[in-house]
Structure formats: structure tokens, C-alpha cells
C-alpha positions in Angstrom: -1.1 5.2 11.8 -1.5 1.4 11.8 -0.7 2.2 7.9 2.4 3.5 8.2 3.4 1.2 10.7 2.5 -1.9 8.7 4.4 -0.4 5.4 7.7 -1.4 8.2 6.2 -4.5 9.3 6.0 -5.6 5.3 9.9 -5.4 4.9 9.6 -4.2 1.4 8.5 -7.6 0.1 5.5 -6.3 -1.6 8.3 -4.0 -3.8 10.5 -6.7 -4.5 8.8 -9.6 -3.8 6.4 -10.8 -6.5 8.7 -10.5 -9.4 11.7 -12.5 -7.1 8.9 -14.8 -6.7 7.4 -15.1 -10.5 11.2 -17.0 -11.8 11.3 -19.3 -9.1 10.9 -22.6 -8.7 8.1 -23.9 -6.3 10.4 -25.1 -3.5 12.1 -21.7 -3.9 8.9 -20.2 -3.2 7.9 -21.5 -0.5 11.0 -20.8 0.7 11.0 -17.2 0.4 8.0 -16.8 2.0 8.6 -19.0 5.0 11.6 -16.6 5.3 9.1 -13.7 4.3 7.0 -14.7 7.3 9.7 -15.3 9.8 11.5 -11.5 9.1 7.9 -10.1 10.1 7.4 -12.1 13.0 10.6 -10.9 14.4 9.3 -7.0 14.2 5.6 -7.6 14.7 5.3 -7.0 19.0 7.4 -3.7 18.5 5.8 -2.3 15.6 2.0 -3.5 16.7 3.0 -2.0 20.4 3.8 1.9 18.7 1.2 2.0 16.6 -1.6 1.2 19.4 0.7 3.6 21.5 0.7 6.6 19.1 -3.4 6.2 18.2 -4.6 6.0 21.3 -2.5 9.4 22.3 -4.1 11.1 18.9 -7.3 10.4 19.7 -10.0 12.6 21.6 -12.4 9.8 21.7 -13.1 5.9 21.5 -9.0 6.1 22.1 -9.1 1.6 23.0 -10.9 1.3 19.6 -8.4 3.7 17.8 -5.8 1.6 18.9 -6.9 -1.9 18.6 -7.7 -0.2 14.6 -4.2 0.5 14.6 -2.6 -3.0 16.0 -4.7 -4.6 13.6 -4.2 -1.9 10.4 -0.1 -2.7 11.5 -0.6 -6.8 11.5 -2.3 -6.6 8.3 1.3 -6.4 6.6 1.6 -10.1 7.7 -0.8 -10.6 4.4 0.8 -12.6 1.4 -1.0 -10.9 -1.2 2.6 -10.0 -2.6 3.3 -13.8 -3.0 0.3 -14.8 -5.3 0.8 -11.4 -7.1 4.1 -13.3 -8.1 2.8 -16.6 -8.7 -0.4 -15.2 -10.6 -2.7 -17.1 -8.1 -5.1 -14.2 -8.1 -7.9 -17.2 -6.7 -5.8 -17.6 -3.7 -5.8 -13.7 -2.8 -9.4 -14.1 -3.3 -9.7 -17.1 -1.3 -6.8 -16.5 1.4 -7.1 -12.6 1.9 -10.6 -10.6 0.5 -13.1 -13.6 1.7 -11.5 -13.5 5.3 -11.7 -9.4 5.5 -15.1 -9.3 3.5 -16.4 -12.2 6.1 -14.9 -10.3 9.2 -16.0 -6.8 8.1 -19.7 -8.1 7.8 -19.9 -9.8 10.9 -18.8 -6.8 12.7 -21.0 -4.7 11.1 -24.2 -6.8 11.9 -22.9 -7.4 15.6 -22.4 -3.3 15.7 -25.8 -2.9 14.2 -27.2 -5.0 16.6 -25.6 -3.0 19.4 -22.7 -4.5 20.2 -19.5 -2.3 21.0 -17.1 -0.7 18.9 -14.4 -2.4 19.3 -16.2 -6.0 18.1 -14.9 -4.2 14.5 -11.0 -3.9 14.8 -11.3 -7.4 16.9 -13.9 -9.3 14.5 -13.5 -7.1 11.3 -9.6 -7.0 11.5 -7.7 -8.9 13.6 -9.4 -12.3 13.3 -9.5 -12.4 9.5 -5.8 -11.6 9.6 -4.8 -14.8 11.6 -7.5 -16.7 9.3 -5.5 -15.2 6.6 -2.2 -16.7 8.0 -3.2 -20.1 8.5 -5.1 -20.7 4.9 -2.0 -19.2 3.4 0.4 -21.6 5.1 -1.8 -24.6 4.4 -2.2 -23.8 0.8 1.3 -23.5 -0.2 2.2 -26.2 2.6 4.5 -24.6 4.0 6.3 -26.4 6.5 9.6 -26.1 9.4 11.6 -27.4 6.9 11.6 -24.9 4.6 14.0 -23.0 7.6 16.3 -25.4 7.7 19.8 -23.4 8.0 17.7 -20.0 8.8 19.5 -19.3 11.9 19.2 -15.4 13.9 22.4 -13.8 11.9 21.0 -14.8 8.6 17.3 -13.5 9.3 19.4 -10.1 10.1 21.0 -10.4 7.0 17.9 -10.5 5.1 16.1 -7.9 6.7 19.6 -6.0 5.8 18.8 -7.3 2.1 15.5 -5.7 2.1 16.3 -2.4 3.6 16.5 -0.2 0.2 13.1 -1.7 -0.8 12.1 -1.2 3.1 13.2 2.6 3.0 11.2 3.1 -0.1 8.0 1.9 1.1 8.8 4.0 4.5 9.6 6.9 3.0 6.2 6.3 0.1 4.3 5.7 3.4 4.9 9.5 4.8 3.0 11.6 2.2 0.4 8.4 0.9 -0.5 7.0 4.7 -0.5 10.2 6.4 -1.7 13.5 4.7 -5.1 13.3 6.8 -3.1 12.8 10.1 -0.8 16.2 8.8 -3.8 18.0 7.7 -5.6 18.0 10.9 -2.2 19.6 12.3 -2.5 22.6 10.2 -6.5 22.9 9.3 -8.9 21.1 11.2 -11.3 22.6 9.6 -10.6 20.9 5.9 -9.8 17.8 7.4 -13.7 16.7 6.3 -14.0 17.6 2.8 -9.9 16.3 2.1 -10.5 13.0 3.8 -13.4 12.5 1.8 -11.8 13.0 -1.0 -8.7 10.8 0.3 -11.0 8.2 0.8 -12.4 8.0 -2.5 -9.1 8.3 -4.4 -7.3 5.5 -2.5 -9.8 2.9 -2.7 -10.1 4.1 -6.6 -6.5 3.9 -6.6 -6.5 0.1 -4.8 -9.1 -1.3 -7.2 -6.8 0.2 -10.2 -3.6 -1.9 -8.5 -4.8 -5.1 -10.2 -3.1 -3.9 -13.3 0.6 -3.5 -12.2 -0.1 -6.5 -10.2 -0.6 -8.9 -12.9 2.4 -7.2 -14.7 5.2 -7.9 -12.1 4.8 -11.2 -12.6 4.8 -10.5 -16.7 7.8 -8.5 -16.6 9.7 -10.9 -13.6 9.3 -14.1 -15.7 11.0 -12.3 -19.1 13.7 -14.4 -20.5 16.8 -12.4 -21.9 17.3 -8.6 -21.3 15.5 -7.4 -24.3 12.4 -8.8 -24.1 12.4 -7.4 -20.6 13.6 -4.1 -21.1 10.1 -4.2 -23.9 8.0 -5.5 -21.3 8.8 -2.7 -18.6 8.4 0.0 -21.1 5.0 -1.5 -22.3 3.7 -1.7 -18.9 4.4 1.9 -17.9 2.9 2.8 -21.4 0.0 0.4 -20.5 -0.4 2.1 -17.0 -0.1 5.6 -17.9 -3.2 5.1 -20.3 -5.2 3.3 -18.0 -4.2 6.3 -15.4 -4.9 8.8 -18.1 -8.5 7.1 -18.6 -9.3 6.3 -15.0 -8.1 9.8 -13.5 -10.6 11.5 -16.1 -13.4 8.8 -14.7 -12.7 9.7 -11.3 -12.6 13.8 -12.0 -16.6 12.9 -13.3 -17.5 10.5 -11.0 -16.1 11.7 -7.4 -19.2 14.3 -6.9 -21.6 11.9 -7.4 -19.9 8.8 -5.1 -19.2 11.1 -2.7 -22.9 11.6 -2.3 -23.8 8.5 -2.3 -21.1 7.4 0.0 -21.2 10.2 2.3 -25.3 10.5 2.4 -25.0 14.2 1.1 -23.3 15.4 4.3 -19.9 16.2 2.4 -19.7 17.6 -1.4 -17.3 17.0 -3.6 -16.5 19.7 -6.5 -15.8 19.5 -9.4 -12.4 21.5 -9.3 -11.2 18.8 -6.3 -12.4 16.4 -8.1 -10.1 17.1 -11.3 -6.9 17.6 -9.0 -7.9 13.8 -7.6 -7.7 12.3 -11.0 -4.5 14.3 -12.2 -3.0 12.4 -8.8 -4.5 9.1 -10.3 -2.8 9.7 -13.8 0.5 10.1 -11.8 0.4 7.6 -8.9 -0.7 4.7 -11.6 2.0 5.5 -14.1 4.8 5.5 -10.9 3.7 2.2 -9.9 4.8 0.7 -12.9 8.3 3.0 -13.2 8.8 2.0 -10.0 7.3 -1.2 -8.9 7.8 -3.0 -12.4 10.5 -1.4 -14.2 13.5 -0.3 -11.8 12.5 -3.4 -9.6 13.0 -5.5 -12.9 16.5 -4.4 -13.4 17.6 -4.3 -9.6 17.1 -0.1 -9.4 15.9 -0.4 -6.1 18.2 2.3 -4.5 16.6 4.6 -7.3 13.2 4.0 -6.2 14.6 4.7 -2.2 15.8 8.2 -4.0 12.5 8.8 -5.5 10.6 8.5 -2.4 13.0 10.5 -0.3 12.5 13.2 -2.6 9.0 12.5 -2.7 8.8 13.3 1.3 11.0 16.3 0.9 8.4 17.8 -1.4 5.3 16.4 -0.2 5.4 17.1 3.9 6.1 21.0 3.4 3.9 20.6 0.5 0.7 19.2 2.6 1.0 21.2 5.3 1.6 24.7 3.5 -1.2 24.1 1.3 -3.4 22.8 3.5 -2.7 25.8 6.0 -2.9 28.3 3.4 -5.5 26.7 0.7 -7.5 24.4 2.7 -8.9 21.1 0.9 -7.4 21.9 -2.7 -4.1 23.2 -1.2 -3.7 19.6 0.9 -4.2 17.7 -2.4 -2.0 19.5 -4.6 1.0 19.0 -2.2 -0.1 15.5 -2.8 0.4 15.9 -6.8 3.8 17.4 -6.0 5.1 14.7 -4.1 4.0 12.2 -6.6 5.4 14.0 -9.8 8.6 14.6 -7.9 8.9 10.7 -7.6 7.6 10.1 -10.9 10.2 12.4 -12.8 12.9 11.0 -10.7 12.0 7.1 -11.7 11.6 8.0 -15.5 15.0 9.6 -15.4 16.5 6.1 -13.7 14.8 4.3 -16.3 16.5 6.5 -18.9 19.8 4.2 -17.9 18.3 1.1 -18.3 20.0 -0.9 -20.9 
């Protein structure tokens, strides 16, 4: 939940951000994420307030720590990660964002350990590397009152208003990538185990493979003349659908194994999930650039809103009939339908680009 949430709470600047950011100039920048960081603060209370309101309701147990997860899950959105994606500073997402969380996580673990409560991990682990996070950001690209000057409340509603197609896609991608575990455990309770593990693995695969488009948004946004950019998008979504190809086919042979080393043996992987997984991989790695690099490149933004409205359409009904019907497998390909829907809708956008 605090997932979903913080896909609102982000505004779509992680979609359209980082290549607006890669042909600026440095006072621009800063600019646009002082603005960035202001549209965010105006939504934060509301957004933080819902998602600690709806975890704590869907929880049987431990239903303070669910939500405090989910305030902190929602806040994390206030990350810049977006912003050095478009600058290439990858030190500084090292530096302002993964030593924070990596710091935070460890500390709460060992307090845990030592018998300290449960909630010392959302609090510790989560919220306090995420206003760490804020403060090293705003100190390393100096970013100062100044940089509002003129930003009065009608122009903050106007770019919010600017952001809302990229906004709507993100929602709308959020739906069927942040929540199939919350719909399966509607429909089968039982399978929720076995397709969580499996959720698990594939998404932290899936945001250790992000690196790639990453780096490319800023390659593509910096491309001088409409040629060499129209090039560069096609290269990258050739570029990502190999590396997909590659690391779906990795993940098909590797999942049974990590999940018992991950899980201690309790939960099994099979092969046949396994495969389904990395045919998800293949698709989901080869949309984020369609989508993320190349319609964001040439302003297509409404087309990827389009793609992920379809993408719900398919993949709600999709996840909950075959996890109802099918159990684990069923569950995950309603996933790959979703995703191929939203894939075959970007390439056939791209198809216009000129």
C-alpha cells in the first residue's frame, strides 16, 4: 500500500523527470527540483495519512507496525533518485539515498535482533534515512529559497496540472505492479505464499536491472537534433530487450535456487513459475525503455497514460481470475498480460515517431 501511495506522492517526476533534467542548465536544475520538492510537500500529510489508514485496517496483526511501514513506504517518493538519474550522478544516489536505507535497515535489524520492538524498523529502517536522505540532497545541490522565487500557490497547481499525464501513468502502472499480492490474497489466500515469493524475487531482480534504462534517459534526453535521438531511443529499447531476453532466462534458472536460500527452504520455487517470472522480466525491461526513454523522449506521454490504462484493464481481471482459478501460476500470468498489453500499445506509439 505505502507503494502505491508513494507512486502519487512522486507526481510523475521519475517518468519525465530525468531526461527534463539531463538538457538543463545547473540553475535550471536546481530549480526543477526545488519545484519537484515543493509539489510533494503539498500532498505528503494526505497521502502519508491514507496509506497508514488503509494498512492498518488490512492487517490482522502488528496493525501500528503495518502502518508506520506504509507512512514511511509513501514518504519514500520524496527520494531524488530521479534527479541524479538525469544528471548521471550515480555517486550521489549512492551517497544521498542507498547509504542512508542500507545504514537505517542495519541498525534496525541489530536493535530487532537484540529485542527491541517492531516498529524500531519502519521508524529506524525507513523513516529516518528518508529525512537523512532529504537533507544531504538539498545540501549537495545547494539548493536554496531562492530558487522559488515567483513560485506562488496557483503556479504550484499548475505544475502539478503539468505532471498529471505522467502522474496517471505511474498510478495507473502502480495498480497491477504494487498490488497483485494485496489482490491475490482477496481471491486465494492460500497462494498468496508461493506468489509473493516469487513477487519478491522478480522485483528486486527487476530493480537491480533498472540501472540500465536509468543511465539511458539521460543518453537519450541530452541528444542534439531529432535524428540522432530518434537512433538513440531505438537503440536503447534494442539494448533493453536483449538485456531482458538474457536476464529473464537467468532468472527462469536461478529463482529455485534463491528462493532457497532466501526463504531457508520453507517455500519452493519451480521451475515452470520460474520461466513465467523471466518471460515477465523480458517484457517489463523492454517497456521501460518504450516507455520511459522513448515516448518520454518525444513528449508521448499521453501514450504511455494509454498504455497503462489498458495495462489495468487487463491485468486486475487478469490477477484475480487466475489467481482464483490457477492459483500461483494463474496470478503471474495475469501479470504477463498486463505487461504485454502495455508493451504492444507503446511499440505501436513509437511506430509514429518521426
Amino acid at each position: 500500500m505505502g507503494a502505491s501511495f508513494a507512486v502519487i506522492l512522486e507526481l510523475g517526476w521519475g517518468l519525465t523527470g530525468p531526461q527534463r533534467i539531463a538538457r538543463q542548465s545547473l540553475r535550471n536544475r536546481q530549480q526543477t527540483l526545488a519545484v519537484a520538492l515543493s509539489t510533494k510537500f503539498v500532498l505528503i500529510v494526505p497521502l502519508v495519512a491514507a496509506a497508514s489508514i488503509v494498512s492498518y485496517n488490512l492487517s490482522s496483526q502488528y496493525r501500528w507496525e503495518a502502518a508506520a511501514v506504509a507512512a514511511g513506504s509513501t514518504a519514500y517518493a520524496l527520494n531524488s533518485t530521479w534527479y541524479f538519474i538525469g544528471t548521471g550522478s550515480s555517486a550521489k544516489i549512492l551517497y544521498c539515498d542507498a547509504i542512508p536505507r542500507l545504514f537505517g535497515v542495519a541498525i534496525a535489524a541489530i536493535l530487532i535482533f537484540a529485542g527491541g520492538e517492531l516498529v524500531l524498523y519502519p521508524v529506524i529502517g525507513i523513516l529516518l534515512p528518508i529525512c537523512v536522505s532529504g537533507f544531504l540532497v538539498i545540501r549537495s545541490e545547494d539548493i536554496k529559497l531562492s530558487h522559488l522565487k515567483g513560485m506562488s500557490v496557483r503556479r504550484l497547481q499548475f505544475v502539478v496540472a503539468s505532471q498529471s499525464s505522467a502522474l496517471g501513468a505511474r498510478s495507473l502502472s502502480a495498480i497491477y505492479m504494487s498490488l497483485p499480492i494485496t489482490l491475490v490474497s482477496l481471491v486465494a489466500p492460500g497462494a498468496v505464499a508461493v506468489f509473493s515469493a516469487i513477487e519478491r524475487l522478480q522485483r528486486i531482480y527487476l530493480q537491480v536491472l533498472a540501472a540500465v534504462p536509468n543511465v539511458m534517459q539521460k543518453w537519450v534526453g541530452q541528444s542534439l537534433g531529432g535524428r540522432r535521438k530518434i537512433r538513440r531511443a531505438k537503440k536503447s529499447v534494442l539494448y533493453n530487450a536483449v538485456m531482458g531476453f538474457v536476464a529473464g532466462s537467468g532468472f527462469t534458472v536461478a529463482a529455485p535456487i534463491m528462493a532457497e536460500i532466501v526463504f531457508s527452504s520453507t517455500i519452493k520455487i519451480s521451475l515452470e513459475y520460474a520461466a513465467i517470472s523471466g518471460v515477465l522480466i523480458f517484457i517489463v525491461c523492454t517497456s521501460r525503455a518504450t516507455g520511459s526513454i522513448a515516448l518520454v523522449a518525444f513528449n508521448r506521454v499521453n501514450a504511455v497514460f494509454l498504455s497503462a490504462a489498458a495495462g489495468v484493464t487487463v491485468g486486475i481481471p487478469g490477477i484475480l481470475l487466475g489467481a482464483r482459478f490457477f492459483g500461483p501460476p494463474g496470478a503471474l500470468i495475469g501479470e504477463v498480460l498486463a505487461e504485454l498489453t502495455v508493451l504492444c500499445i507503446q511499440m505501436r506509439a513509437m511506430r509514429n515517431i518521426r
